[in-house]
C-alpha positions in Angstrom: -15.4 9.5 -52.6 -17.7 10.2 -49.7 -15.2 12.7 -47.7 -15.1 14.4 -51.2 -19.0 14.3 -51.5 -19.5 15.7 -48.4 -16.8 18.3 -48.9 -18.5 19.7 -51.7 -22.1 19.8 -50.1 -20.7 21.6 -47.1 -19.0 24.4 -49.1 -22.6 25.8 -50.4 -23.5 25.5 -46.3 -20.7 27.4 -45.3 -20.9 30.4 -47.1 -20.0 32.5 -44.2 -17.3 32.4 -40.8 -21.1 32.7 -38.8 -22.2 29.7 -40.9 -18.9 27.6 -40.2 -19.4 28.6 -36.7 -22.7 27.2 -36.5 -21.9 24.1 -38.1 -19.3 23.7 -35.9 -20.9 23.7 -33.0 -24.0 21.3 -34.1 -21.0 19.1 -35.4 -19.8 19.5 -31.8 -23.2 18.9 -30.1 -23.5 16.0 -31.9 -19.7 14.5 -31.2 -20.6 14.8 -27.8 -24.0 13.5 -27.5 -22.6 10.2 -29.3 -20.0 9.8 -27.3 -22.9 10.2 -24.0 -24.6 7.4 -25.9 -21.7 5.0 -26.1 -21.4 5.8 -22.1 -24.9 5.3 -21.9 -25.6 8.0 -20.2 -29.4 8.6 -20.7 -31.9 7.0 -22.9 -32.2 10.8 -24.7 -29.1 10.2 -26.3 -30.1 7.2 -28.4 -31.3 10.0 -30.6 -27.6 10.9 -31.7 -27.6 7.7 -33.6 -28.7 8.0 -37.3 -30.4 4.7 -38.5 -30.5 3.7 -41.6 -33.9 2.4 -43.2 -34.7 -0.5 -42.5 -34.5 -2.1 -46.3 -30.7 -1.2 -46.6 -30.6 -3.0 -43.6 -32.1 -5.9 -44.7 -30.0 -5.9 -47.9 -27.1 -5.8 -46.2 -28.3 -9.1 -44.5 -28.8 -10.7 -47.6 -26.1 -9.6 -49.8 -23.1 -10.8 -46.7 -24.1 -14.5 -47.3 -22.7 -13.9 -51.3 -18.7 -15.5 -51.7 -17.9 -13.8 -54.8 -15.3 -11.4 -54.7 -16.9 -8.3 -55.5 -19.5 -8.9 -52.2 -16.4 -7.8 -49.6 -16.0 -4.8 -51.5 -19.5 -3.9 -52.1 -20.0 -4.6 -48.1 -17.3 -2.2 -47.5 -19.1 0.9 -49.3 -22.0 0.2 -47.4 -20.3 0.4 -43.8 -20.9 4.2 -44.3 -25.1 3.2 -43.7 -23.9 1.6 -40.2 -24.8 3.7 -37.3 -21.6 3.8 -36.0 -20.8 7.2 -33.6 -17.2 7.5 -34.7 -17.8 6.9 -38.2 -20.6 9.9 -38.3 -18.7 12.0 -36.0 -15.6 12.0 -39.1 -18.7 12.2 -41.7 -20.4 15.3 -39.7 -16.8 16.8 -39.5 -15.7 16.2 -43.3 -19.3 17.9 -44.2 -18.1 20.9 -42.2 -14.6 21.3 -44.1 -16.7 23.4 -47.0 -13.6 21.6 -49.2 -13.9 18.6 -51.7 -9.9 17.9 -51.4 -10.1 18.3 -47.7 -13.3 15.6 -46.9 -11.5 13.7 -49.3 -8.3 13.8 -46.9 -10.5 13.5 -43.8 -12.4 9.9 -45.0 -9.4 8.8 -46.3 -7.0 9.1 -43.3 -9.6 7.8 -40.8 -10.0 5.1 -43.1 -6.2 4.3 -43.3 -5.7 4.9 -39.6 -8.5 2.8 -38.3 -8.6 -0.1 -40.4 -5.2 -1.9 -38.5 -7.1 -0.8 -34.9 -10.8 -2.3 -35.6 -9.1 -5.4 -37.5 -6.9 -6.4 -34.1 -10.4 -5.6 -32.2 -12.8 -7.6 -34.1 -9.8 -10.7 -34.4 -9.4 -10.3 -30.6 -13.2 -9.7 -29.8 -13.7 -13.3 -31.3 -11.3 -14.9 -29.4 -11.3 -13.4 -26.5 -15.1 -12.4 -26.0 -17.5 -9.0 -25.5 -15.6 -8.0 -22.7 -12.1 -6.1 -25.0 -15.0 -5.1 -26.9 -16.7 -3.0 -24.0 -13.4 -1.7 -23.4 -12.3 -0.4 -26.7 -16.0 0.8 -27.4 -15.3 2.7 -24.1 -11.9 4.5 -25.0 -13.7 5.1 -28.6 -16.4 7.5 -26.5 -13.9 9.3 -24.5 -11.8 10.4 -27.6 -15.2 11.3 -29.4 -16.1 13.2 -26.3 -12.8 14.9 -26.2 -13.3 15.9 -30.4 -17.0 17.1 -29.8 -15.6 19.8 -27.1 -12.4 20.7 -29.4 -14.6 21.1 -32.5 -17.4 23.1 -30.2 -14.7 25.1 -28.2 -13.4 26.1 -32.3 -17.0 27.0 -33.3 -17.6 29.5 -30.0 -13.7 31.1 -31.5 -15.3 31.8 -34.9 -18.1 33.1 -33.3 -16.0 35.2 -31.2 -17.6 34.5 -28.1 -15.5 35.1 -24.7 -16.5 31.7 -23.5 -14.6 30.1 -25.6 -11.5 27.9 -23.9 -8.7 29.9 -25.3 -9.9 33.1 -24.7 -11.3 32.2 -20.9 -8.0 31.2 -20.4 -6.3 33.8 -22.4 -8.0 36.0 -19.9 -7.3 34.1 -16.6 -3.7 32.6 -17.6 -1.9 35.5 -19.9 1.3 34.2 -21.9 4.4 35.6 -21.9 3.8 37.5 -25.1 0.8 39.2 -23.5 2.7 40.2 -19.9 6.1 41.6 -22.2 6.9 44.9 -21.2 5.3 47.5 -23.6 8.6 49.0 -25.4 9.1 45.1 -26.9 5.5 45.5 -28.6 6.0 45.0 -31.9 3.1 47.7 -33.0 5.5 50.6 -31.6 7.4 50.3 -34.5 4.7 51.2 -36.6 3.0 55.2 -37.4 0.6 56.7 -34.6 -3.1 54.6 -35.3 -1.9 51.9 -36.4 -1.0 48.0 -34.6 0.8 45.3 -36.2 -0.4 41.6 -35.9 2.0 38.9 -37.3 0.4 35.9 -38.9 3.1 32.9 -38.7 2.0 29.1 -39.4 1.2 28.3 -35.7 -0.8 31.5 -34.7 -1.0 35.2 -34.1 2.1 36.9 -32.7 1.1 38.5 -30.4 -2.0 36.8 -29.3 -3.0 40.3 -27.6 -2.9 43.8 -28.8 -3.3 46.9 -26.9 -4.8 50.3 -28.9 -6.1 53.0 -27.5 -10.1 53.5 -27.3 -12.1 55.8 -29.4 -10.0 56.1 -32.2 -10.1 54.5 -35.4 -7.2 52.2 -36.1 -5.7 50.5 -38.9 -4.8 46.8 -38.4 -1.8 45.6 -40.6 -2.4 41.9 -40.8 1.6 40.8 -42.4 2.1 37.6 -43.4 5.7 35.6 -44.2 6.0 32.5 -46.1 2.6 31.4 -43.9 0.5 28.3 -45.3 -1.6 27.4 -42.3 -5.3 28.2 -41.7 -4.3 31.6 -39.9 -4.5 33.1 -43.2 -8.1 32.9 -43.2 -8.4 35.6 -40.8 -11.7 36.7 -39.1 -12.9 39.4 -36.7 -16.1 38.0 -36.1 -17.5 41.0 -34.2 -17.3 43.2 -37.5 -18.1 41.0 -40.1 -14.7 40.9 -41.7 -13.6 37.7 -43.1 -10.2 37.4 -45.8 -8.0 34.8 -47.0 -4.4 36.5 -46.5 -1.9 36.0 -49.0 1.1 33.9 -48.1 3.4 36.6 -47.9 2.6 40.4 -47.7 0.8 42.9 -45.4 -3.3 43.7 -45.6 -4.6 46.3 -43.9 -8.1 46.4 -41.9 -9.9 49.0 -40.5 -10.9 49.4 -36.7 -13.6 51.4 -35.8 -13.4 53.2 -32.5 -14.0 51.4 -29.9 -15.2 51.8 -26.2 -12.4 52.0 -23.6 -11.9 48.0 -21.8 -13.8 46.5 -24.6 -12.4 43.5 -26.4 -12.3 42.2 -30.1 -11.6 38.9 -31.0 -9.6 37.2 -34.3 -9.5 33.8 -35.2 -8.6 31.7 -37.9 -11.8 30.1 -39.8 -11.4 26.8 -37.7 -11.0 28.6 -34.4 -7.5 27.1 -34.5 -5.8 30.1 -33.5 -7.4 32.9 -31.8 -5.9 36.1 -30.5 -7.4 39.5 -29.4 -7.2 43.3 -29.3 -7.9 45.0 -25.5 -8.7 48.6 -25.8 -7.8 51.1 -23.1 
């Protein structure tokens, strides 16, 4: 119920790929500055800890000494009030799904996965003493640290920014789909002005284009049987932003561009990101 809640207030916050972008990367910021607090890093970071006030607190307190049955339960809803880094972190990141059904999804896996881990941890913390504790708290902040830089690495993608890690190492590292010799391009096949970009369930084939500079260009955008977020296609640089149909081609226009200059695409997640050199 709270994924879901939180789904639906973050669809009126994302209302566009700039907005996800930004939300993204505050979700990010704020994954990671948890995660320094749990390493205690610096006392700054003690400000990455949302506290509840103080009377929910104290009614907490009160209402865990009940015995009835309905007291576990009602304890349970409030573990959402706890200012517990991991549990924010999956809150911050549900809000920033824009999508009832998906928050819903998101609470209710981490709920399902972590109950079996924290109940061995808080059976074994009790018998064997703070020490496991330390330890598990410990891997917790490294795996938080290593979600605040993935969801921050996908909110620089949206953005389009070069800085990103996929396109720094798309630039540095290129794949084999970016070094194939040109007659294998798949745009050849199509009419003078215009490049082809397949859109397949685990990303953009190819993940770099080559057009010519200052000419205007027609991008056919063909999907096949594809259901994964790389139908939500963005150029962030102009604006453009369209939920591809499963299976068909759309078409986008390029404006010219300067020769060695470089547009990015992502999906709306920064999943999958791909680009278009032009020489």
């Amino acid at each position: 119920m709270l994924g879901a809640l939180l789904g639906w207030l973050g669809s009126f916050l994302t209302l566009s790929p700039m907005t996800r972008a930004m939300l993204m990367i505050a979700i990010g910021i704020f994954m990671i500055g948890n995660a320094l607090r749990m390493f205690n890093v610096h006392p700054i970071f003690r400000y990455f800890s949302i506290e509840p006030p103080k009377f929910i607190t104290r009614y907490i307190r009160r209402t865990a000494k009940g015995t009835d049955t309905a007291t576990p339960l009602f304890l349970g809803a409030l573990t959402v009030f706890i200012p517990c880094g991991v549990t924010q972190a999956m809150m911050a990141t549900a809000l920033g799904t824009g999508s009832v059904v998906m928050g819903a999804a998101l609470m209710f896996a981490f709920v399902l996965g972590t109950s079996p881990v924290f109940f061995v941890v808080a059976y074994l913390t009790t018998e064997l003493g703070s020490r496991l504790e330390k330890l598990f708290m410990r891997f917790v902040a490294v795996v938080l640290l290593i979600l605040g830089f993935v969801t921050l690495d996908g909110g620089l993608n949206v953005l389009g920014s070069p800085l990103s890690f996929q396109n720094l190492t798309r630039n540095l590292l290129p794949s084999n789909s970016d070094s194939a010799p040109v007659a294998e391009s798949p745009q050849l096949s199509t009419p003078e002005g215009e490049i082809t970009l397949n859109v397949e369930d685990n990303g953009y084939v190819p993940s770099t284009l080559k057009a010519p500079a200052g000419k205007v260009l027609t991008l056919n955008l063909i999907t096949n049987q594809t259901y994964s977020c790389a139908r939500d296609f963005v150029i962030p640089a102009l604006d453009y932003y369209q939920l591809l149909p499963d299976t068909g081609t759309v078409q986008v226009s390029i404006p010219a561009q300067e020769k060695g200059s470089t547009l990015f695409f992502t999906c709306s997640m920064g999943m999958y990101t791909g680009q278009i050199v032009f020489e």
